[in-house]
C-alpha positions in Angstrom: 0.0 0.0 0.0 2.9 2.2 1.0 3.8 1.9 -2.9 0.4 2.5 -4.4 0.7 5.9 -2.4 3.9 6.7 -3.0 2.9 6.3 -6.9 0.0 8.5 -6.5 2.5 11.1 -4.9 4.2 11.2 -8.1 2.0 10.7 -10.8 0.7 13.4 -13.2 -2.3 14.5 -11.7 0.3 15.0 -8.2 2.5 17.3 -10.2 -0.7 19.1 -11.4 -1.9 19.3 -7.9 1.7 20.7 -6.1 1.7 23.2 -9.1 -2.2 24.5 -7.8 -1.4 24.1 -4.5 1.2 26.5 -4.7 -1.2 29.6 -6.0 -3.7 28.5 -3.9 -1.4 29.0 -0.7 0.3 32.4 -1.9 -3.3 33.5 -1.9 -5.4 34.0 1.4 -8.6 34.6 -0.2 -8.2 31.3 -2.5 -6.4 29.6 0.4 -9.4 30.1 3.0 -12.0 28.7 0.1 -10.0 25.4 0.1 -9.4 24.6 3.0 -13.0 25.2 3.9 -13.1 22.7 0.5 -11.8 19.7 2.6 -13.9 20.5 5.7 -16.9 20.2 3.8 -15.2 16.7 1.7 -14.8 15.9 5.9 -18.1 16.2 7.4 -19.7 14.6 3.5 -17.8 11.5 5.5 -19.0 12.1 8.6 -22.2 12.3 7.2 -21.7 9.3 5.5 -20.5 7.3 8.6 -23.6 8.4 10.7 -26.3 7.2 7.9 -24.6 3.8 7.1 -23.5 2.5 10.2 -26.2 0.8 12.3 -25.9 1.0 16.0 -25.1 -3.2 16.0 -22.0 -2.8 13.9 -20.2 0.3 15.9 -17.6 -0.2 17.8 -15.5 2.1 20.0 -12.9 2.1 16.8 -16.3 3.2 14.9 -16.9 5.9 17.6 -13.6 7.0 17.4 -13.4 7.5 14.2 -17.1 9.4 13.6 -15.3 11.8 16.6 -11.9 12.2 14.6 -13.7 13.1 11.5 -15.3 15.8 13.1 -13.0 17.1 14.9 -11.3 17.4 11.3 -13.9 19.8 10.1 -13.8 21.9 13.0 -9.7 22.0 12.6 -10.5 22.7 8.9 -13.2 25.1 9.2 -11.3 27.1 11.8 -8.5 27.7 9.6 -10.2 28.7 6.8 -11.8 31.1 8.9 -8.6 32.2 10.2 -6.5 32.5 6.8 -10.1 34.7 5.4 -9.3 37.3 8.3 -11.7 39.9 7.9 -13.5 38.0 5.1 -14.6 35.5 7.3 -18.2 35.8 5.8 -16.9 34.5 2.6 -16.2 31.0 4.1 -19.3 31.2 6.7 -20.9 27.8 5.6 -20.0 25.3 3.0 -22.2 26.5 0.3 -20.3 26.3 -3.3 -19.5 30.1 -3.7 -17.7 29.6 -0.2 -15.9 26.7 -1.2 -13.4 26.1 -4.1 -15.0 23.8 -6.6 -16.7 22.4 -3.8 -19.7 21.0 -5.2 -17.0 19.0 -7.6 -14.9 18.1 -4.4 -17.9 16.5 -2.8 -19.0 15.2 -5.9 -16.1 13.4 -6.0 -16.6 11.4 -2.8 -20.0 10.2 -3.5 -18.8 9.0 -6.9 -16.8 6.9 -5.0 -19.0 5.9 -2.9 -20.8 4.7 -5.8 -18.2 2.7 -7.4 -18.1 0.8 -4.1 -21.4 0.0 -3.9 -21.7 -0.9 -7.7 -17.9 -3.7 -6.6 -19.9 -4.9 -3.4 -23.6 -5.2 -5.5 -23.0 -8.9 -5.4 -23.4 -9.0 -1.3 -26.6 -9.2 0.4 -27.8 -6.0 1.2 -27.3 -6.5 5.6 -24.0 -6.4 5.3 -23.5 -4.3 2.5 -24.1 -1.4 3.8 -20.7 -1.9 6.6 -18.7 -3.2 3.5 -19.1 -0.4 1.7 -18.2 2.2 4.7 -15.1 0.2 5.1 -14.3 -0.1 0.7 -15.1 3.7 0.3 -13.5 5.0 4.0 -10.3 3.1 2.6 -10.2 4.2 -0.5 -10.8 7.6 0.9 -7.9 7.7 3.4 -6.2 6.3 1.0 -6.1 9.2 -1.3 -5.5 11.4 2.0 -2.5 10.0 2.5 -1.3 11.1 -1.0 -2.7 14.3 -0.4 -2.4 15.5 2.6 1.3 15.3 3.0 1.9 17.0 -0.7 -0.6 19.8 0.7 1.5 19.9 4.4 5.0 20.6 2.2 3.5 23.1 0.4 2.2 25.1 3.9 5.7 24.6 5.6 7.7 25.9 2.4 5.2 28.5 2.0 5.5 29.8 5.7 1.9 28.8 6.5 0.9 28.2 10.4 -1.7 26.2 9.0 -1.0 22.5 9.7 -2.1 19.2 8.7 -0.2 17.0 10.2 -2.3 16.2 13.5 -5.4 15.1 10.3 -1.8 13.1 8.6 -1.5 11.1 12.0 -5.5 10.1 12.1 -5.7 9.5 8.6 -2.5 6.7 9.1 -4.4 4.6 12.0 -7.4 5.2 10.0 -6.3 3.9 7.0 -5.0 0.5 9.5 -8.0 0.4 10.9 -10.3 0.1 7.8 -7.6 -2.2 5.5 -7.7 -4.7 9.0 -11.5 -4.6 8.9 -12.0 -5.2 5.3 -9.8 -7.9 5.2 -11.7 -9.6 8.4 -15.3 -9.1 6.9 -14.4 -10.0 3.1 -12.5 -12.7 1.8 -11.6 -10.6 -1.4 -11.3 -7.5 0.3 -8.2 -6.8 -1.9 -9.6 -7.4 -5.3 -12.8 -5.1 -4.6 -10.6 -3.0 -3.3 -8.3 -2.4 -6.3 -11.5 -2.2 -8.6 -12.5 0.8 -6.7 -9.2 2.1 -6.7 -8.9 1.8 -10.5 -11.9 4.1 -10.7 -10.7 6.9 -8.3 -7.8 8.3 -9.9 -10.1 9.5 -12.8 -12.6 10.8 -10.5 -10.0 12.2 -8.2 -8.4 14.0 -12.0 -11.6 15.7 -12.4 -11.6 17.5 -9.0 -8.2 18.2 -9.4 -9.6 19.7 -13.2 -12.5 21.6 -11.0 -9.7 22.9 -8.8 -8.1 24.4 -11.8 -10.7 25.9 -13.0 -11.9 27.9 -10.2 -8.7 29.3 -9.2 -8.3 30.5 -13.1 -11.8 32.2 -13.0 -10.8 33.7 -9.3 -7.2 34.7 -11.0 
């Protein structure tokens, strides 16, 4: 897994990503909109976790992690309000003109989410429902872990005292957490797992494609 990262670190749609990044971070206003952009992609999950889990299947792992994921928007959200400064009001909720190419950002994860449930479609639907939290939560920290660290060099070269790297440390036992779980509850965890996988780096693209876009019309 540490490779499959590691590739998505590097691949084109990273270098596009570091490149955006960069603007985005030189530019409060811009800044602010995207990192209120990932709290809104957080609490989607959150969201997520609190309308598929049932009360049977939830664990103090579960718990913890419905708690971590909040606690990730608030981080988020705070910062954005913080980097907006006096233009707090322009990152007040996570409506799309508040957001950068939010809609698209949270359209991405429930395209996902979708992909999952179309691999796991074969399952009876009880315990689809907790196989497809854990396909779409690993695919999900998954792509964090490619992200997040690209987007926590960026705000340390830049000078930033925003900070990512308490979200980096969550997202790691996270990511454990949901890889152990799959493999427990399905015996080809793996394979339904690289089939999703296969489909997010073109969904994941077209955000990045969104991303561009808005910061040219903002430019």
């Amino acid at each position: 897994m540490k490779n499959y990262v590691s590739a998505l670190q590097n691949d084109a749609t990273a270098q596009r990503l570091s490149a955006l990044l960069k603007t985005i971070v030189a530019a409060p206003q811009l800044h602010a909109r995207m990192l209120n952009t990932l709290a809104r992609l957080e609490y989607v999950g959150v969201r997520k976790m609190l309308k598929s889990r049932r009360a049977d299947q939830l664990d103090l792992e579960g718990v913890q992690h419905i708690v971590d994921e909040s606690i990730h928007v608030l981080r988020l959200k705070k910062a954005a309000l913080a980097v907006a400064q006096a233009d707090a009001g322009s990152v007040r909720t996570f409506d799309n003109g508040n957001t950068l190419a939010g809609d698209e950002a949270e359209g991405y994860f429930q395209d996902v989410d979708r992909v999952a449930e179309r691999v796991l479609s074969s399952l009876p639907e009880e315990p689809r429902a907790e196989s497809n939290y854990l396909l779409t939560s690993a695919v999900i920290e998954i792509r964090a872990q490619a992200f997040y660290p690209l987007y926590e060099a960026e705000l340390r070269a830049s000078g930033s005292t925003v900070s990512v790297a308490p979200i980096m440390r969550d997202e790691d036992r996270h990511l454990e957490e949901m890889l152990s779980a799959l493999a427990a509850k399905l015996p080809d965890g793996d394979e339904r797992l690289a089939a999703v996988l296969d489909a997010e780096g073109a969904l994941f693209a077209r955000f990045v494609q969104a991303l561009e876009d808005a910061v040219a019309r903002n430019n």
